[in-house]
C-alpha positions in Angstrom: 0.0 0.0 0.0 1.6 2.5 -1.0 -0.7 5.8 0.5 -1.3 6.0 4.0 -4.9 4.7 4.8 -5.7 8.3 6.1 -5.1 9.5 2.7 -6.7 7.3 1.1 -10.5 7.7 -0.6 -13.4 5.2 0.5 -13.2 3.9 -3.1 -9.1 3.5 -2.9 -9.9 1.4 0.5 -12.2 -0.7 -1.5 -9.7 -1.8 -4.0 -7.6 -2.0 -1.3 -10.2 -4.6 0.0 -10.7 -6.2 -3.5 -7.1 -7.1 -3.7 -6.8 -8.3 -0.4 -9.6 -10.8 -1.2 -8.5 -11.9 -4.1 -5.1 -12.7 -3.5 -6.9 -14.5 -0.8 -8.8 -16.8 -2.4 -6.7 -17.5 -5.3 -3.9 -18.6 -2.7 -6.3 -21.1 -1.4 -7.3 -22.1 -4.8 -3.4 -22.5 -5.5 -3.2 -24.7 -2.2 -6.5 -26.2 -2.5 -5.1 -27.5 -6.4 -1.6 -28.8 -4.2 -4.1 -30.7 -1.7 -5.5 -32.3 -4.5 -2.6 -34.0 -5.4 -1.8 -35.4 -1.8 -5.6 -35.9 -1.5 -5.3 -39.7 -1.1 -2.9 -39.4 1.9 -4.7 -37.2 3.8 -8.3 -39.1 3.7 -6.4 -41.9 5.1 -5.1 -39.8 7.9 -8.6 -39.0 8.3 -10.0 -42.4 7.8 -7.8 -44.1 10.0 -10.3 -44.0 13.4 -12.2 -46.0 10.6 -9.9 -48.1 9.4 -8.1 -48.9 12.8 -11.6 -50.6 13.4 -11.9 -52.6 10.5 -14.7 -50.6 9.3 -14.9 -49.1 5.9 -16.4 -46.4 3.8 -19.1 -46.1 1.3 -20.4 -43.3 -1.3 -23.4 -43.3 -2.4 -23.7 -40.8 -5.8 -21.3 -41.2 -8.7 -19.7 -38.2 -7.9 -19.9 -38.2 -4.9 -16.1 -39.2 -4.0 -14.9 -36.4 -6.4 -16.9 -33.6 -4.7 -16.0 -35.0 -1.2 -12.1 -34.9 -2.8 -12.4 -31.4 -3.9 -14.1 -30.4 -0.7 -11.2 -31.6 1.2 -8.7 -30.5 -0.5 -10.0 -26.8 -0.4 -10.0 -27.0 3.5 -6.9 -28.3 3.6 -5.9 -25.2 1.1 -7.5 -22.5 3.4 -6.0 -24.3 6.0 -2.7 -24.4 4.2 -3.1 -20.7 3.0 -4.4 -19.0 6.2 -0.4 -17.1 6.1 -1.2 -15.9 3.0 -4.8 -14.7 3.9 -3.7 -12.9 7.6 -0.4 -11.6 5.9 -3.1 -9.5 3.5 -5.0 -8.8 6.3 -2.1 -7.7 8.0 -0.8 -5.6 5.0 -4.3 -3.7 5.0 -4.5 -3.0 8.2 -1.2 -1.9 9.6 -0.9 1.2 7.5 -3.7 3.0 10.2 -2.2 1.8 13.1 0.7 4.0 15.6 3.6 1.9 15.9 3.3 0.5 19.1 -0.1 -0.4 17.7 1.7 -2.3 15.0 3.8 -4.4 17.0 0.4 -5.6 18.8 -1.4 -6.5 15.7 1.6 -8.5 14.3 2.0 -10.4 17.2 -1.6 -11.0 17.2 -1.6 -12.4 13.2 1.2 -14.8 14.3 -0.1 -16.1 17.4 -3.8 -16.5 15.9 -2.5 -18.5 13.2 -0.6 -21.3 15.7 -3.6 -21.0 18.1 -5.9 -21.9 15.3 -3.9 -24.6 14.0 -3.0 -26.0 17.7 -6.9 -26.0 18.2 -7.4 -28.2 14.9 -4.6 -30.4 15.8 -5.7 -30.8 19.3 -9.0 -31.7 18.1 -8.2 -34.3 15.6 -5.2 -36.2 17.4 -6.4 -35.7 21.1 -10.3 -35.8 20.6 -11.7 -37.0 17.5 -9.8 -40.1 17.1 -11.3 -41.4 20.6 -14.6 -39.8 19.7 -14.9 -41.8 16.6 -13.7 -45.1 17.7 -15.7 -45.1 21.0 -19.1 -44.4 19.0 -18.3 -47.4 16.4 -17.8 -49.4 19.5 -20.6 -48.0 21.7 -23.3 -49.2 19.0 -22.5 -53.1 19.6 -21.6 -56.1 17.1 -25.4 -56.8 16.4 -25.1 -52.9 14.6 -23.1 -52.6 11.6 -22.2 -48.8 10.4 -22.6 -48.0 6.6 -20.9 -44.6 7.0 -21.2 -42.2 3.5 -17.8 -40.6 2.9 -19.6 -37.3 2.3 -20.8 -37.0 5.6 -18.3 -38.3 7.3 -16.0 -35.5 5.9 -18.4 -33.1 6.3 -19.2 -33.9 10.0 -14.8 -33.9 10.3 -14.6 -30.7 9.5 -17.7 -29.3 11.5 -16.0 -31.0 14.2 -12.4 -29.4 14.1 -13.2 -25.6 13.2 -14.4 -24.4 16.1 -11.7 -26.1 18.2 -9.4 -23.7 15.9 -11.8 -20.9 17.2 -12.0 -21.7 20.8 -8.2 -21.8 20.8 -8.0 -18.0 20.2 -9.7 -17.0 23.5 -6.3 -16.0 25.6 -5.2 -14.0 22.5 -8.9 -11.9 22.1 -8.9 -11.7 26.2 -5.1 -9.9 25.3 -7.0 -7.5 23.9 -10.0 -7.1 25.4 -7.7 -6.4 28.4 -6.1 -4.0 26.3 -9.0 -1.9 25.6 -10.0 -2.3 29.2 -13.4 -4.3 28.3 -12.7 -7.2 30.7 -10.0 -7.6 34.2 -8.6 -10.3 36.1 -11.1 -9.6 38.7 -14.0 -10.2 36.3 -12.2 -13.7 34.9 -11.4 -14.4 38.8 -15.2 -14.0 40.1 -17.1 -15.6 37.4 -14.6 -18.6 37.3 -17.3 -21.4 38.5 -19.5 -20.2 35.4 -16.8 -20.4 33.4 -16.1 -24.2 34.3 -19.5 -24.6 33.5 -20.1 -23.4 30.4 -16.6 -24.8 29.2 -18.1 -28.4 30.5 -21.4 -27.5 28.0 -19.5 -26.6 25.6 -17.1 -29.6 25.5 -20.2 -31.6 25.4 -21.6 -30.0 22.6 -18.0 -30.2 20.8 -17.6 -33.7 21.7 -18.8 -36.6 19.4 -19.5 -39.0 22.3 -21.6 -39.1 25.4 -19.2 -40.2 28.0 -17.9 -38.3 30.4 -13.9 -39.2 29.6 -14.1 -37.7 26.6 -15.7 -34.9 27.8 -13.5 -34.4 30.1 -10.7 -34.7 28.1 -11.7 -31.5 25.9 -12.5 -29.7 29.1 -9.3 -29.7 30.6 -7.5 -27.7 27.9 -10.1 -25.4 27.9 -10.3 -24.5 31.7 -6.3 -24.6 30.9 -6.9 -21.5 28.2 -9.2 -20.1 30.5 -7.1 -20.0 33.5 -3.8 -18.8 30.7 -6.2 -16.3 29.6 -7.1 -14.9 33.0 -3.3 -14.9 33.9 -2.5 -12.7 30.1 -5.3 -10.3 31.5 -3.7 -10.0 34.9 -0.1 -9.3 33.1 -1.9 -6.6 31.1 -3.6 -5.1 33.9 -0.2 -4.4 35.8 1.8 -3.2 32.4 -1.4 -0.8 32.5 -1.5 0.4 35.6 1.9 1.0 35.9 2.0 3.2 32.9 -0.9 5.0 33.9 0.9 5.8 37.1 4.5 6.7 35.1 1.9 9.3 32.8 0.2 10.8 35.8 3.7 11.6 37.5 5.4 13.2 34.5 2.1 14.7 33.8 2.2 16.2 37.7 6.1 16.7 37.2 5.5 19.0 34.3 3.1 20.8 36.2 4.8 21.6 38.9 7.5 22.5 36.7 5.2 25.3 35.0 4.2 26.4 38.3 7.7 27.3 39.6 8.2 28.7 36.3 
């Protein structure tokens, strides 16, 4: 960007936008097309709580399989791509902010990008491979599954996005501590409602009824609550402090006019 955004007209920031998007989605295409090729490999990663079983896959419509395929693969390429995308988001952006203000939103485009990965890889590894092999189990040897590959991708991928998203709460409680919109004390009171409502939601998340797996997504979450609260409390005290630092040079300086 070569203006500053202050400069710039609301038609100038929409081409702006239009760039950013497009680079956007043709870098997940451009992934999505590299997926494609390695498609194979990665439905038997995801297959394999199937396959482990001795349970196996069906489709149902001719093109079915291709569609689930080209599905995948352009996940995997927004997945894959998501540098790409928040590096344009980042480019956009960082033009209006102050410099300190810049630092902060870097930081936040790197560390949203591991969190949301962490969350999906949490999610598959540590809680969907158990979720899936205890529900084939849980329905008995008198029940067979005939499981569509459509929906079985499809329910996959419902399944590990909003781990992605849940991950990001200690980086958006940074900066909601930053703007002042939530403190430690808040986080510290209303901790038994947050235990509760991370036990619902780990319910909801979960693809099984029994409380081990449950509990097994609710510990990392109460963890990235209780990191969360600790970030706020960190911000809190940088905040203060400076606060107190500005009020005594701003005291300082009037004394100083006084005696003058």
């Amino acid at each position: 960007m070569a203006k500053k955004t202050d400069e710039m007209s609301i038609i100038e920031h929409l081409e702006e936008l239009r760039k950013v998007l497009i680079v956007s989605i043709i870098g997940t295409i451009v992934f999505a097309v590299g997926a494609y090729f390695f498609i194979d490999q990665i439905l038997a990663v995801l297959l394999e709580p199937l396959t482990n079983t001795g349970n196996k896959i069906f489709f149902t419509g001719v093109t079915e399989a291709l569609w689930v395929k080209i599905k995948l693969s352009l996940f995997v390429g927004f997945l894959a791509a998501l540098p790409v995308i928040l590096w344009q988001v980042w480019s956009f952006i960082i033009p209006a902010l102050k410099k300190n203000e810049r630092v902060y939103f870097t930081v936040f485009v790197l560390i949203s990008f591991f969190s949301f990965i962490g969350g999906i890889t949490f999610a598959f590894f540590g809680v969907y491979r158990l979720g899936i092999m205890f529900l084939l189990r849980f329905a008995g040897p008198e029940l067979m599954p005939m499981l569509t590959i459509d929906k079985y991708i499809a329910f996959t991928i419902t399944f590990l996005l909003p781990f992605g998203i849940v991950f990001e709460f200690p980086l958006v409680s940074f900066f909601l501590a930053k703007m002042e919109l939530i403190s430690y004390r808040f986080m510290s009171k209303n901790r038994r409602y947050a235990i509760l409502a991370i036990v619902v939601l780990a319910a909801v998340l979960t693809p099984t009824p029994d409380i081990i797996t449950c509990l097994i997504v609710s510990g990392p979450m109460y963890l990235l609550y209780e990191v969360s609260a600790w970030i706020v409390k960190i911000v809190e005290r940088r905040t203060a402090r400076k606060k107190r630092l500005q009020e005594a040079a701003e005291m300082s300086e009037a004394q100083t006019s006084d005696s003058c």
